[in-house]
N, C-alpha and C positions, 0 to 999 in steps of 0.2 A: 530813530526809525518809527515813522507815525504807523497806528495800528492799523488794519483794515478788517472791514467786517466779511467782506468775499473777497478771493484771492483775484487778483485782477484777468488769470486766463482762462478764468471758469467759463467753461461752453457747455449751458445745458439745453437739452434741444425740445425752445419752446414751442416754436413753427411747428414740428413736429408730430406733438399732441395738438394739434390746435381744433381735431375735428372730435375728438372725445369730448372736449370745454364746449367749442359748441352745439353742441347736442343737449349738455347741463344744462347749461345757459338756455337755449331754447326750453325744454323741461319747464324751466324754472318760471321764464317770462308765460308761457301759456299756463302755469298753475295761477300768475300773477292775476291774469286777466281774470281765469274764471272767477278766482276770490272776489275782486273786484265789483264783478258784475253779480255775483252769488251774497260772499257775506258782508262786504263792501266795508270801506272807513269808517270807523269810530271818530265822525264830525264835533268839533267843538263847537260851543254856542256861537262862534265866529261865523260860520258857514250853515247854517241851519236856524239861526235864531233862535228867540225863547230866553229864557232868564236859566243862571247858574249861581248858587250858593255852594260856598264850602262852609262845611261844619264841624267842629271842635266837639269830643264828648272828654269828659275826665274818665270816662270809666266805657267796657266794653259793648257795645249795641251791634245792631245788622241792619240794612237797608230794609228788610222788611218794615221790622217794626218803625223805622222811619219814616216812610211811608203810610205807616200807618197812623202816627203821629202829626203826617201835614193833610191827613184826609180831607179835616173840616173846616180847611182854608180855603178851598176849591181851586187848587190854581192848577187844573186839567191833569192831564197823565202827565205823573212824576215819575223820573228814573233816577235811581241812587248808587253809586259805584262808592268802592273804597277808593280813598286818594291818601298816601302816603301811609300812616301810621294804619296798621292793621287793627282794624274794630273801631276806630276810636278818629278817625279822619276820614271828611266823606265827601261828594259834587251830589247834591241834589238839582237835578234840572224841572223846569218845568217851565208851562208856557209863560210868557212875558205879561207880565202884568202893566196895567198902567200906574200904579202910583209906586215904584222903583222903589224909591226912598227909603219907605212906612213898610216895606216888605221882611228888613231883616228882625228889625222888633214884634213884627206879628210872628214870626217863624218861631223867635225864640220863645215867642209868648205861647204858643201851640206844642214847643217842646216840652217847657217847663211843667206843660201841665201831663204831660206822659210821664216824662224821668225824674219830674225833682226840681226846683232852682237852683240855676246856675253850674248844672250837669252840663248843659248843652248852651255853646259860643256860634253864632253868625261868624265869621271872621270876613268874609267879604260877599256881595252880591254885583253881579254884573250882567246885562241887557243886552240885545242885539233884534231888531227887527229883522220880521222872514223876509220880508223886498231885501235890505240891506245885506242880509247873512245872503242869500241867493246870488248877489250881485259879486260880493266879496269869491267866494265859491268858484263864478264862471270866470272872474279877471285871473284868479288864482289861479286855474287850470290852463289860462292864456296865457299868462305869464311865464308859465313851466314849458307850454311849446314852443312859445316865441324866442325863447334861450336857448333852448337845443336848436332849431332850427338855424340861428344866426351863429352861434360857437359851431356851429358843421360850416358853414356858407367861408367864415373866418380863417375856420382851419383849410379848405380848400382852396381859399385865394393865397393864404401863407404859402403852405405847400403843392402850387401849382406849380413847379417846374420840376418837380419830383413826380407827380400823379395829381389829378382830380379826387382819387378813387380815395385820398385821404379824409377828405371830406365827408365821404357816403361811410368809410368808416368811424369817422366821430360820433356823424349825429346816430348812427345803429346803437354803438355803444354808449353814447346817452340813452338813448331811448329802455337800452337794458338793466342800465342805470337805477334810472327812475321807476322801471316796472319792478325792480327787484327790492328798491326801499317801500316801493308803495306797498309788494307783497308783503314781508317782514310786518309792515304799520298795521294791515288787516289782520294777521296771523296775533300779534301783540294786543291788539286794540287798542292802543295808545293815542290818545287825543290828538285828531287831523286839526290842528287850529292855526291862526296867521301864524305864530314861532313856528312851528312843524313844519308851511312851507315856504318860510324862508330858510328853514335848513336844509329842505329839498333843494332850491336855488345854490345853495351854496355847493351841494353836493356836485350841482352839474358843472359849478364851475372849477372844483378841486379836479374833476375827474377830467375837464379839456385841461386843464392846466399838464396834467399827469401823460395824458397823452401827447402833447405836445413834444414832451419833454424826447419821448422815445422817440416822436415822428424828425423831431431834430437830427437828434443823433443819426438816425437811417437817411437824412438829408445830407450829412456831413460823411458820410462811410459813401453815399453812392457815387459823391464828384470824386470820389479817390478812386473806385472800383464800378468803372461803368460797363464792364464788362462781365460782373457776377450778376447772378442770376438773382432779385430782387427777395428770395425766400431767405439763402443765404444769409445776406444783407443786412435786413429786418433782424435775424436771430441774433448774431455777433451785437445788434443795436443793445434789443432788449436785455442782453448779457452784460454789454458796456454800460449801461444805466443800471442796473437790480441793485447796488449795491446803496446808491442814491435813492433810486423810491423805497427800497428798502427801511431805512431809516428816517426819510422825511413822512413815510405813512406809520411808521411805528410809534415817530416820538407823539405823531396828531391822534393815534389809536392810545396811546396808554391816557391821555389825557381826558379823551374822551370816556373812559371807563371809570377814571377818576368821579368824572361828572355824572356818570352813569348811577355808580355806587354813591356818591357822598353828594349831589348835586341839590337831593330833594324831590318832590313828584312836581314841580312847578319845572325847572329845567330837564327831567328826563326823556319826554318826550323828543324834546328836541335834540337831546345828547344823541339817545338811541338811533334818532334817522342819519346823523353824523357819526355814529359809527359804522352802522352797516353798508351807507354812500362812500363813505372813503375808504373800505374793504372791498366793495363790488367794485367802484371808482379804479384802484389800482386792479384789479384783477381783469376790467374792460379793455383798459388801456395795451394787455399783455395779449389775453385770448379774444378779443372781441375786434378792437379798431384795427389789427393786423392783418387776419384771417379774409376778414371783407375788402380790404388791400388786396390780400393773395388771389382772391375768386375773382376781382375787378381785372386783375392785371397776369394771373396767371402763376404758377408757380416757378417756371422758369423764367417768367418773361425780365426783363433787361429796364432799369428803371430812366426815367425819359430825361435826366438833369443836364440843362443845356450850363455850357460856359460861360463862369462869368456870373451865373445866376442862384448860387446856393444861399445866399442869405437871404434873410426873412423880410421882408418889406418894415 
């Protein structure tokens, strides 16, 4: 007897709440926005240009006095954040210099003379031009709509003989998707840089994959029962799948916390937008791409699955 994680005639009625989630959800995306436009991403040197050191101490300091140790290099307004190890691992930014090179040896040679020799390690320096970071920034922002926009266009030519309306539900719950990791990213401060969003990317695509999964099943239950009323339908669906995303979002969540916890401050960033995407991700797919279903098509209304035509292109 194989085990199961939910019993198979569990009926719990998601449709049901589904106007209390969207309300959260709404909440949630308009707190998004104003952070956004209020206290906006923590951009890495990727998107914003300028030059980035990280710095090693053996022993404990603070970005002050750090600061005040690269004063008489001149290289414009520095900011210093902890990176990893507390006190003692650190990102010094500042503007881009031209000779790249010659810069980490001058840094340590300006530190040496605050802390000591060989208190304080360069471990790497990296550049990015403001044209170049700006450029990087706008394709990066294109790139994030032009995926949502085509995984909606996708899912509605898939499930065009069930509804259109599955489509205007994809790209919504993308869209809430990605305002919900972006919020989280603000709230964190955690470095917006090329890794960060391509785990955005990835998020959008865990999260159609996830929805598909359910829009299936409500594709395969309507050619059976084309005479229940499509809210019905939808619930039994997402009932019949819980037990599956269930478990394929839990094994990708414990993984992620692995990475979270023991990954290092170089992969956190990226861990963290991959876990709280594929937590919003499944939670979209349940109260978000369904609901906008229901308001399209009505709660009683009868779902349109002609003969012949359930499977997927």
């Amino acid at each position: 007897m194989s085990l199961q994680l939910i019993r198979p005639d569990i009926n719990l009625d998601f449709v049901g709440k589904r106007y209390f989630f969207v309300a959260l959800s709404t909440l949630i995306n308009v707190l998004a926005i104003v952070l956004l436009f209020t206290k906006g991403l923590n951009y890495g040197v990727d998107f914003v240009g300028g030059s980035v050191a990280q710095i090693e101490f053996s022993s404990r300091t603070n970005g002050d006095a750090i600061q005040k140790a690269l004063a008489p290099l001149d290289l414009g307004e520095i900011t210093v954040q902890d990176f990893g190890k507390a006190g003692q691992s650190f990102l010094a930014r500042f503007e881009t210099v031209k000779n790249i090179g010659s810069i980490g040896p001058k840094l340590e040679t300006a530190l040496d003379k605050s802390y000591g020799p060989g208190v304080a390690k360069v471990v790497r320096v990296e550049s990015v031009g403001a044209k170049v970071g700006s450029d990087l920034r706008r394709k990066g922002f294109a790139a994030v709509i032009i995926a949502t926009i085509f995984m909606g266009v996708y899912i509605a030519i898939q499930f065009r003989h069930v509804s259109w309306s599955f489509g205007a539900g994809a790209v919504i719950a993308l869209i809430h998707d990605v305002l919900v990791v972006m919020c989280a990213l603000v709230i964190s401060q955690y470095q917006f840089d090329l890794t960060t969003l391509a785990a955005v990317l990835t998020v959008i695509g865990y999260s159609v994959h996830d929805t598909i999964i359910v829009s299936d099943r409500i594709r395969e239950d309507s050619t059976k029962r084309r005479r229940e009323p499509i809210a019905s339908i939808m619930n039994r669906a997402i009932n019949e799948t819980l037990s599956r995303t269930i478990l394929t979002s839990g094994t990708a969540i414990v993984v992620l916390l692995s990475l979270l916890a023991f990954g290092g401050p170089i992969l956190r960033p990226s861990a963290f937008t991959l876990l709280i995407g594929f937590i919003t991700g499944t939670y979209s797919s349940i109260y978000i791409a369904g609901p906008v279903v229901l308001f399209w098509e009505g709660d009683s209304g009868r779902t349109k699955t002609r003969t012949g035509s359930s499977r997927a292109a």
